[in-house]
MDAnalysis code that builds the backbone (N, CA, C; Angstrom):
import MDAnalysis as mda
import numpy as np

u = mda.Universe.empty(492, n_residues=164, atom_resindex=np.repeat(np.arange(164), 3), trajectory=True)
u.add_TopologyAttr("name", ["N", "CA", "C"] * 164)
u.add_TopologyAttr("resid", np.arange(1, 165))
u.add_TopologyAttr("resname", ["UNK", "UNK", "UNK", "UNK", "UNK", "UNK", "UNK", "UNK", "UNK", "UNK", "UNK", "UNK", "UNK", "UNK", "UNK", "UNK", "UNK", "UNK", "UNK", "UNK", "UNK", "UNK", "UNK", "UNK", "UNK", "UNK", "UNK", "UNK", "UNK", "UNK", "UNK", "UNK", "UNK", "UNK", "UNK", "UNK", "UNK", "UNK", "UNK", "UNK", "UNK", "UNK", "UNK", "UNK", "UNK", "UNK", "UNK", "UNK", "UNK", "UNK", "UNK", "UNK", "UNK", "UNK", "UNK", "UNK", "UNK", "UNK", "UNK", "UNK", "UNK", "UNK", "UNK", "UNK", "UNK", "UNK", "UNK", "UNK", "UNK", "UNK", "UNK", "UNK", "UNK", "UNK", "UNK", "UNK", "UNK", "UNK", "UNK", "UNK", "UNK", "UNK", "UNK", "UNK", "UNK", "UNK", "UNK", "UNK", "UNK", "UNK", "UNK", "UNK", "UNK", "UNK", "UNK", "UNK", "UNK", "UNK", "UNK", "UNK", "UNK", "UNK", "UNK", "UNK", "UNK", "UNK", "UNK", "UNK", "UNK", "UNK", "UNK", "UNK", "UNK", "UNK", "UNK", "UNK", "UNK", "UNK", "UNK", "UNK", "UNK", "UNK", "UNK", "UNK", "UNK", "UNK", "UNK", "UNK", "UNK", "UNK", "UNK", "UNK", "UNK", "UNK", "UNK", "UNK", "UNK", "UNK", "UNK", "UNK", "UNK", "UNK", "UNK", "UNK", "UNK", "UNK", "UNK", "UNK", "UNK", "UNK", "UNK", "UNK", "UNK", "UNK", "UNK", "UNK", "UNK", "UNK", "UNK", "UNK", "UNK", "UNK", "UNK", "UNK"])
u.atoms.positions = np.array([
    [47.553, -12.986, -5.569],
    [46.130, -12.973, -5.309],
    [45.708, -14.375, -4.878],
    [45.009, -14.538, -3.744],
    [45.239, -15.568, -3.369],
    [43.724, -15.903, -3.228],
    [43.032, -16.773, -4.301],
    [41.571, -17.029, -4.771],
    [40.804, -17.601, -3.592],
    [41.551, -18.544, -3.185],
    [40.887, -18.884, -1.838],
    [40.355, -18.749, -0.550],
    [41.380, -17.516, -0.022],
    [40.847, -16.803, 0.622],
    [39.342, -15.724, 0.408],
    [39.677, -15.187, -1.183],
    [38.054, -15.065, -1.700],
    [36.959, -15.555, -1.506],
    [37.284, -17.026, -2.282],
    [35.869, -18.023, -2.113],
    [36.007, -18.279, -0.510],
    [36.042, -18.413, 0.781],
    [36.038, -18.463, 1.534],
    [35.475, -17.509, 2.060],
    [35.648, -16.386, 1.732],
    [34.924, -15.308, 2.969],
    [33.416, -14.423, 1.812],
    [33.319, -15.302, 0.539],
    [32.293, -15.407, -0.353],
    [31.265, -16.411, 0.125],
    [31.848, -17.652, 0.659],
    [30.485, -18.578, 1.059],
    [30.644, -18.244, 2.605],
    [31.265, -17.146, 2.995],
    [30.807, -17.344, 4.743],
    [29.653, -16.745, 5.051],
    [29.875, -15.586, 3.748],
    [28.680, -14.289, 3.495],
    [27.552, -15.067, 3.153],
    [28.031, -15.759, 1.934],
    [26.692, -16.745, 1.419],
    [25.699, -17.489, 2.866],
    [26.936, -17.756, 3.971],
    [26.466, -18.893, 4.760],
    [25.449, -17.975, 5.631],
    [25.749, -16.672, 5.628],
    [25.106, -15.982, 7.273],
    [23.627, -15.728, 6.423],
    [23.713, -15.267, 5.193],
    [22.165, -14.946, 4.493],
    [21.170, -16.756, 3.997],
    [22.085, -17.290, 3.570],
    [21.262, -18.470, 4.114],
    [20.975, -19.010, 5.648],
    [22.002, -18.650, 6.335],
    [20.812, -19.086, 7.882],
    [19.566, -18.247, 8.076],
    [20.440, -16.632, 7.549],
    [19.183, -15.847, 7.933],
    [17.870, -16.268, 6.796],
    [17.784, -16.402, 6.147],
    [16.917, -17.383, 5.051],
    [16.320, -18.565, 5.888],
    [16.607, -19.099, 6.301],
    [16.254, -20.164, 7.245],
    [15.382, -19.853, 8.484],
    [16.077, -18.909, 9.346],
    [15.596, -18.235, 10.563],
    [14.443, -17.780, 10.263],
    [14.074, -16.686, 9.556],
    [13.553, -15.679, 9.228],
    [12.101, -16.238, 8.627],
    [10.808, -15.970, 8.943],
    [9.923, -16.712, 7.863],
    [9.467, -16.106, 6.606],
    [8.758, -16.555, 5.959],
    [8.406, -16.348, 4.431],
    [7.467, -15.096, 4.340],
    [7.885, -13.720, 3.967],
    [6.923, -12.712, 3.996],
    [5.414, -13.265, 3.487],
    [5.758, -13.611, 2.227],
    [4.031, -13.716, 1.564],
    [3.749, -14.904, 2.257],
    [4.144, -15.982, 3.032],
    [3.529, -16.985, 3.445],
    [2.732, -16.358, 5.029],
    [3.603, -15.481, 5.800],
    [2.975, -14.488, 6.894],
    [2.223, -13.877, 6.677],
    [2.184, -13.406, 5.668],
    [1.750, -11.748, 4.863],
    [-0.027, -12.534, 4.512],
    [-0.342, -13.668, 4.195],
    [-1.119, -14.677, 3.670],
    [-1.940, -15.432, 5.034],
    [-0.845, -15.384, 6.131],
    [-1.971, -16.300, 7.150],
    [-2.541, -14.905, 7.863],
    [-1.426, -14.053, 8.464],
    [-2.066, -12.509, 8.860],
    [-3.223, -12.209, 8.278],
    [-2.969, -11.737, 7.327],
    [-4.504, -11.340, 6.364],
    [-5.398, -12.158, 6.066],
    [-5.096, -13.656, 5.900],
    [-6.715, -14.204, 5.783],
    [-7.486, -14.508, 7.235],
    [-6.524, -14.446, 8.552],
    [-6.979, -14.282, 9.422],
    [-7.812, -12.966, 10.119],
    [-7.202, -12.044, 9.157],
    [-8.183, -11.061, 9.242],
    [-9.259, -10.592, 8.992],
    [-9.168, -11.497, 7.761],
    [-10.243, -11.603, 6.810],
    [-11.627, -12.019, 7.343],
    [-11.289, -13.108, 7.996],
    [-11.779, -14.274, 8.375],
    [-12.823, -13.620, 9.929],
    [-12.046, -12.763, 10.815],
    [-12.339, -12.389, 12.033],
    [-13.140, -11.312, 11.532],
    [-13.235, -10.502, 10.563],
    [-14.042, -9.284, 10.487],
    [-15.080, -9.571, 9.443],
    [-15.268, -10.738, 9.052],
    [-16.725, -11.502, 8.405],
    [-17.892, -11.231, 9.060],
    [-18.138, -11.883, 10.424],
    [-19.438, -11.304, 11.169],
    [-19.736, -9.826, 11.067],
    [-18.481, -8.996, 11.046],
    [-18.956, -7.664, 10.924],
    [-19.738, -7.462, 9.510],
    [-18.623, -7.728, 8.559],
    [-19.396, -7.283, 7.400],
    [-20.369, -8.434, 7.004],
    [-20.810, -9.175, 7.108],
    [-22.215, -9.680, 7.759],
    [-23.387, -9.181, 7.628],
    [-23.101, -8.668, 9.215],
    [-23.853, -7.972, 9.642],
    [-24.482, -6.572, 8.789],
    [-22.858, -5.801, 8.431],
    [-23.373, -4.893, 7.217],
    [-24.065, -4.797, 6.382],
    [-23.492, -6.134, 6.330],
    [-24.766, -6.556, 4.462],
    [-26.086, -6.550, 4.800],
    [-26.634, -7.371, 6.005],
    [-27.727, -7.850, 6.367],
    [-28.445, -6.511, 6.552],
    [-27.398, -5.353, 7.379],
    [-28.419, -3.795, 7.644],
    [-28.381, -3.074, 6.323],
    [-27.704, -3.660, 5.542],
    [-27.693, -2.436, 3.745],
    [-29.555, -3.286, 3.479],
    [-29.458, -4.281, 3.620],
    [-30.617, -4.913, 2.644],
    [-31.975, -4.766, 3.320],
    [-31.414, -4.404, 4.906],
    [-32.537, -4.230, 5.676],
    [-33.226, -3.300, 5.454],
    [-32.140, -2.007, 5.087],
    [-32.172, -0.479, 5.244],
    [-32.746, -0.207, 3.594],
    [-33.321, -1.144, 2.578],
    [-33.558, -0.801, 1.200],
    [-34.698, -0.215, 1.711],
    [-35.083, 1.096, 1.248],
    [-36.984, 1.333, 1.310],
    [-37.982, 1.105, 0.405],
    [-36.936, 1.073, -0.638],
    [-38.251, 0.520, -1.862],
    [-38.433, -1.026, -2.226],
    [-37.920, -2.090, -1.035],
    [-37.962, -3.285, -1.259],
    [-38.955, -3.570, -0.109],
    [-39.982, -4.886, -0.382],
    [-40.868, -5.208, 0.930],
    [-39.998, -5.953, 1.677],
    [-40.838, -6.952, 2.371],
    [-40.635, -7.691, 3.377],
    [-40.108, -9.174, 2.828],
    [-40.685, -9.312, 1.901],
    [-40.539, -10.876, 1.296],
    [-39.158, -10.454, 0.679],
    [-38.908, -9.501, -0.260],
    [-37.632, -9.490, -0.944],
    [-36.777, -9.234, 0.013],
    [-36.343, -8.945, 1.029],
    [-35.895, -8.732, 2.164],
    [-35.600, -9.785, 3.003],
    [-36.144, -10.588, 3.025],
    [-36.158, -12.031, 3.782],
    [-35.362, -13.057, 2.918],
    [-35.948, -12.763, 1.454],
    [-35.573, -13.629, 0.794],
    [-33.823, -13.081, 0.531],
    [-33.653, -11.929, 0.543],
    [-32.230, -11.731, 0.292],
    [-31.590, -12.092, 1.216],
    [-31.768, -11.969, 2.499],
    [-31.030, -12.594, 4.053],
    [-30.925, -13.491, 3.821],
    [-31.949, -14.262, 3.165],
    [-31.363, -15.982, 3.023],
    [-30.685, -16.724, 2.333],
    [-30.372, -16.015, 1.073],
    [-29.492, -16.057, -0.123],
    [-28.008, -15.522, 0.403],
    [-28.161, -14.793, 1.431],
    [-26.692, -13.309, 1.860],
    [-26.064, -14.699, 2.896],
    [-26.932, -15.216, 3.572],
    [-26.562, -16.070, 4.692],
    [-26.217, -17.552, 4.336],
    [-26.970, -17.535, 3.113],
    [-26.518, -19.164, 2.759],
    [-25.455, -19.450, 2.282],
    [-25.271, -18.081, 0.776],
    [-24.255, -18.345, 0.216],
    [-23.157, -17.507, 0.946],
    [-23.194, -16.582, 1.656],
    [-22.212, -16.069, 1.746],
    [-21.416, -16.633, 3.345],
    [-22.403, -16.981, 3.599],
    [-21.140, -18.135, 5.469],
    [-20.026, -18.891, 4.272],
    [-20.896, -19.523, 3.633],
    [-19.898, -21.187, 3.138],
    [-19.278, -20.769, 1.754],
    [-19.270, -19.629, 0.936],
    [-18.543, -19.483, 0.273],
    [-17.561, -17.700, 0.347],
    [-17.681, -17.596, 1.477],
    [-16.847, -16.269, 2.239],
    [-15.385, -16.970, 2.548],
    [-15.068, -18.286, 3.192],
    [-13.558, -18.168, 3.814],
    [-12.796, -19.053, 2.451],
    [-14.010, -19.378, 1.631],
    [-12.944, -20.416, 0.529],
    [-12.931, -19.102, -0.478],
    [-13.858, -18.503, -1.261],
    [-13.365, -17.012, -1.791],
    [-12.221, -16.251, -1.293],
    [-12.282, -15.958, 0.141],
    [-11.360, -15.467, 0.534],
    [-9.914, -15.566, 0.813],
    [-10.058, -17.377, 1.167],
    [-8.740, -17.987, 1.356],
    [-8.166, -17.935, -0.265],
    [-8.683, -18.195, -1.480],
    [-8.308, -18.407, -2.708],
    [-7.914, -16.800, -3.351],
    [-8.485, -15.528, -2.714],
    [-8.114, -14.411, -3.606],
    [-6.909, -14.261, -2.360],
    [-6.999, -14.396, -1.064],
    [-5.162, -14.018, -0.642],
    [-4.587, -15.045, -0.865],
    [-4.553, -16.180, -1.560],
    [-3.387, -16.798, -1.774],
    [-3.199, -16.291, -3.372],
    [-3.819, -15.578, -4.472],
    [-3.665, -15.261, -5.760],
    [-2.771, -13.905, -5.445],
    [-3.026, -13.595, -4.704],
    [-2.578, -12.266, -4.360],
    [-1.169, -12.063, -3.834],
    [-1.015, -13.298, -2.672],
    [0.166, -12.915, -2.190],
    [1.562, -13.933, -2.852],
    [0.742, -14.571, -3.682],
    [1.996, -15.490, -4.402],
    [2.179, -14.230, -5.548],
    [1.240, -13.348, -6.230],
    [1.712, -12.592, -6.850],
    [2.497, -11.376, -6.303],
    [2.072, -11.151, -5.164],
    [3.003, -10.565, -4.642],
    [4.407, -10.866, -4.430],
    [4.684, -11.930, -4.238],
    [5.840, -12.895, -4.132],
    [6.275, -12.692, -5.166],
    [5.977, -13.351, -6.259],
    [6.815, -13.048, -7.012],
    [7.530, -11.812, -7.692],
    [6.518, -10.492, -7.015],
    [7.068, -9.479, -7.504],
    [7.808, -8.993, -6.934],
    [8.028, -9.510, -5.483],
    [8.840, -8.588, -4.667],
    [10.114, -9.528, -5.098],
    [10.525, -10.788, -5.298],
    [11.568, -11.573, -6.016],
    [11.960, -10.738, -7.412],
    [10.849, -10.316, -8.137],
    [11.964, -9.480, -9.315],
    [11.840, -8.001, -8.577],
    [12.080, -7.534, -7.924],
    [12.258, -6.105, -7.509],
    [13.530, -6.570, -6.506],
    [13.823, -7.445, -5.882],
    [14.858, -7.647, -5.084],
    [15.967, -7.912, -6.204],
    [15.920, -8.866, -7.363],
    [16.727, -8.981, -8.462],
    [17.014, -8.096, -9.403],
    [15.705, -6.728, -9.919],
    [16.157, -6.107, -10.529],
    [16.600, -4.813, -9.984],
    [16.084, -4.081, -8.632],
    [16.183, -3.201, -7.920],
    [18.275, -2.869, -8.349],
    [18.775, -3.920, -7.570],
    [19.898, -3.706, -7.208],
    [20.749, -3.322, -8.780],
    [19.841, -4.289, -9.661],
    [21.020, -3.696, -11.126],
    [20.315, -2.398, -11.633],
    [19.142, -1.757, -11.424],
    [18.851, -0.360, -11.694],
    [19.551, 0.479, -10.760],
    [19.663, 0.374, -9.638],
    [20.432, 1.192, -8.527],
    [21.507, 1.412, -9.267],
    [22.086, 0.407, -9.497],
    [23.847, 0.609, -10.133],
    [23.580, 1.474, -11.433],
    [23.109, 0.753, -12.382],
    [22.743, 1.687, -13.827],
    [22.288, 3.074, -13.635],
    [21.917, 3.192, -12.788],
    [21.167, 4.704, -12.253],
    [22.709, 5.895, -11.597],
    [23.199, 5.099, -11.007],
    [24.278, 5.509, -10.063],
    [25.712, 5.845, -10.941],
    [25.899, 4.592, -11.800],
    [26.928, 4.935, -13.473],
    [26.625, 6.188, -14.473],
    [25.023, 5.911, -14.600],
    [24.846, 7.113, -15.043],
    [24.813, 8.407, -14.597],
    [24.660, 8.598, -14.048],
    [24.604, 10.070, -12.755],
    [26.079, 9.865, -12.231],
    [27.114, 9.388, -12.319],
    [28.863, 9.515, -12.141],
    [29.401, 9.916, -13.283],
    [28.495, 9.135, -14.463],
    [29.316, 9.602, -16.098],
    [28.795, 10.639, -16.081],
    [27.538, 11.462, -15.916],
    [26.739, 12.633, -15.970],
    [27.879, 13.952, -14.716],
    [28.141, 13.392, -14.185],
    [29.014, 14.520, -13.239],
    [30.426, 14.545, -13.801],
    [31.040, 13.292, -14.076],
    [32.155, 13.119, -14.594],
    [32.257, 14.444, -16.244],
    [31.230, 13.826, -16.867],
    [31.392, 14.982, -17.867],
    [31.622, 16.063, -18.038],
    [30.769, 16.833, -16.933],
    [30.413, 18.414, -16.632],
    [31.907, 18.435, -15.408],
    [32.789, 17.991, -15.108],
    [33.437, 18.040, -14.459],
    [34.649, 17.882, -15.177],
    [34.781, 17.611, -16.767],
    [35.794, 17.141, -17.871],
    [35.239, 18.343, -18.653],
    [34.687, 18.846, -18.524],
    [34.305, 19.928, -19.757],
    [34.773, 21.598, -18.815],
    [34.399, 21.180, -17.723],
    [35.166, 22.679, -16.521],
    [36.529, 22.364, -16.544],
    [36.914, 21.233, -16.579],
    [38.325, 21.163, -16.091],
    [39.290, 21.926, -18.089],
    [38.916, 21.300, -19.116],
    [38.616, 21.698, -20.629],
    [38.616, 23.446, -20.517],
    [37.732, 23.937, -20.352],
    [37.793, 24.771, -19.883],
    [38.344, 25.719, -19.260],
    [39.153, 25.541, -18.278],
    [40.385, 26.220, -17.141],
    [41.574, 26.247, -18.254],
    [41.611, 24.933, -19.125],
    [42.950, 24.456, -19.565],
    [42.584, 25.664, -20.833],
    [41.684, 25.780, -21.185],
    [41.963, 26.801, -22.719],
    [41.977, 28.071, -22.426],
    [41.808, 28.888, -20.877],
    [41.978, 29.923, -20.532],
    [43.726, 30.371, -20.378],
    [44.327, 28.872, -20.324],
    [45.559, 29.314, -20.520],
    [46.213, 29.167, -19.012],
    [45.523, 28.353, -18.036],
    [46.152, 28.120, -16.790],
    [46.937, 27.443, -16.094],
    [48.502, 28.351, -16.043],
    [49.967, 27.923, -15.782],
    [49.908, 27.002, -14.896],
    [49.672, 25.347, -14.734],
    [50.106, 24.652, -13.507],
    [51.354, 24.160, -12.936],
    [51.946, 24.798, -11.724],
    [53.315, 24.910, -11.388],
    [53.500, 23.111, -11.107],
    [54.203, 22.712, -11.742],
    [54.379, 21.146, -11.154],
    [55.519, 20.959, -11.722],
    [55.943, 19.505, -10.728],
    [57.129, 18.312, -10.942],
    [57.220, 17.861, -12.222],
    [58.080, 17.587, -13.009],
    [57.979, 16.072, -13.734],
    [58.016, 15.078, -13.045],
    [57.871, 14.295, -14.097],
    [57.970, 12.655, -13.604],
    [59.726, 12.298, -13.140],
    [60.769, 12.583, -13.740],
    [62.055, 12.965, -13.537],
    [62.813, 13.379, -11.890],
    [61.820, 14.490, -11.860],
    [62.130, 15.177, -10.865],
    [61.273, 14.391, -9.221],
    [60.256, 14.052, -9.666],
    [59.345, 12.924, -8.644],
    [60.291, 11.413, -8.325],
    [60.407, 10.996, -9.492],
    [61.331, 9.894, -8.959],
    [62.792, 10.492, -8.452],
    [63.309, 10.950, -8.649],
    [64.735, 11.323, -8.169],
    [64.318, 11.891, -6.522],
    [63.228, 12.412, -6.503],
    [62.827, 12.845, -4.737],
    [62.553, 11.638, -4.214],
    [62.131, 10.639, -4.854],
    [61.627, 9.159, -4.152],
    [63.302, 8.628, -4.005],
    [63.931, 7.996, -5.383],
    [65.291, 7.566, -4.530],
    [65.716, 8.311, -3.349],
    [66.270, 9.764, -3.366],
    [66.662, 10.408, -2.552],
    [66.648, 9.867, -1.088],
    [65.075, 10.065, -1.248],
    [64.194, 9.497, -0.100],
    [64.554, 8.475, 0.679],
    [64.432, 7.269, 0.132],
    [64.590, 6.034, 0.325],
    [66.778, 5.690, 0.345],
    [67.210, 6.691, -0.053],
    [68.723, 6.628, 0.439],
    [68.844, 7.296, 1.905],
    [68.289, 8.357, 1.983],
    [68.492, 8.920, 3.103],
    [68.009, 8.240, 4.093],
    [66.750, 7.248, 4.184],
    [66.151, 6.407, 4.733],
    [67.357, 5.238, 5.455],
    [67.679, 5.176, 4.688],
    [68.486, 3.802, 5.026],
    [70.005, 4.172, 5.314],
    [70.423, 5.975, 5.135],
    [71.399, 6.051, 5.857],
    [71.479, 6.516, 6.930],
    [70.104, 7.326, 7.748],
    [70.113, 7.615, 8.624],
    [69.085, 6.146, 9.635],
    [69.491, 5.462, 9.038],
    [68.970, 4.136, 9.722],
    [67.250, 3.946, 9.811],
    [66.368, 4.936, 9.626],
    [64.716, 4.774, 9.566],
    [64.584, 3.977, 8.920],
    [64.848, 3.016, 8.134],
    [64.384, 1.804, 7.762],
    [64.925, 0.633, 8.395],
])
C-alpha cells in the first residue's frame, strides 16, 4: 500500500475545490449585494405606496395626512437603506452560517440515513434467506476441497498447455 500515492491524489482533489473556492464567489456575500440592491431600487415604489395608503385613509383630515407624509418622508428616505442594509446583512450571515452546518451535517445524515436503510434491507433479507434454510432447502454445491483442487488443476493445465 503505497501511502503516498494516496496523499497525493488527496491534496490534488483538495487542490481543484480550493481553486474552485477561490474562483467561485461567496453565495451570502452575492446573495447580500443582489438583494440589498433590490431592496434599494424598489424603495421609490414602496414609497410611493405608503404615501397612497395614508393618502387613501378616509377617516383622517388633511393636516394628519400632511403631517404623516412628512414623518413617512423624513424618516423613512434616511433611515430605509441603513435599516435595510443592516437586516440583509443579519440575515444573510445567518444564512451563511446555516448553509455551512447543512453542508457539514447534510453529508453525515445522508450516510447515517443510507446505513440504516442497508442494515434495514440487510435484515429482512437475513431473515428470508433464515427462512428458505428451515424449509429444508438442498443446496447442490462444491466444497472448499473440491474448489481448490479445480483451481490447481487449472493453473497446471495452464502452464502445460503453455496459456500462461
Amino acid at each position: 500500500l503505497d501511502l503516498s500515492y494516496i496523499a497525493a491524489h488527496w491534496t490534488a482533489g483538495y487542490d481543484v475545490v480550493h481553486n474552485a473556492n477561490e474562483f467561485l464567489p461567496n453565495f451570502a456575500t452575492v446573495g447580500f449585494v443582489v438583494s440589498y440592491v433590490v431592496v434599494v431600487l424598489c424603495f421609490p415604489i414602496l414609497l410611493g405606496l405608503a404615501l397612497y395608503a395614508v393618502w387613501s385613509l378616509a377617516k383622517l383630515g388633511p393636516a394628519r395626512k400632511t403631517f404623516s407624509t412628512i414623518l413617512i418622508v423624513g424618516f423613512g428616505v434616511p433611515l430605509y437603506p441603513i435599516l435595510a442594509f443592516l437586516t440583509l446583512a443579519i440575515f444573510w450571515i445567518i444564512l451563511g452560517v446555516v448553509m455551512l452546518g447543512v453542508a457539514v451535517a447534510l453529508p453525515m445524515f445522508c450516510a447515517a440515513c443510507l446505513i440504516i436503510k442497508l442494515y434495514g434491507d440487510l435484515s429482512v433479507f437475513v431473515d428470508h434467506q433464515r427462512e428458505m434454510n428451515e424449509e429444508g432447502l438442498v443446496v447442490e454445491d462444491i466444497t472448499f476441497f473440491q474448489l481448490f483442487s479445480g483451481i490447481v488443476m487449472g493453473c497446471f493445465s495452464s502452464c502445460t498447455f503453455g496459456v500462461l
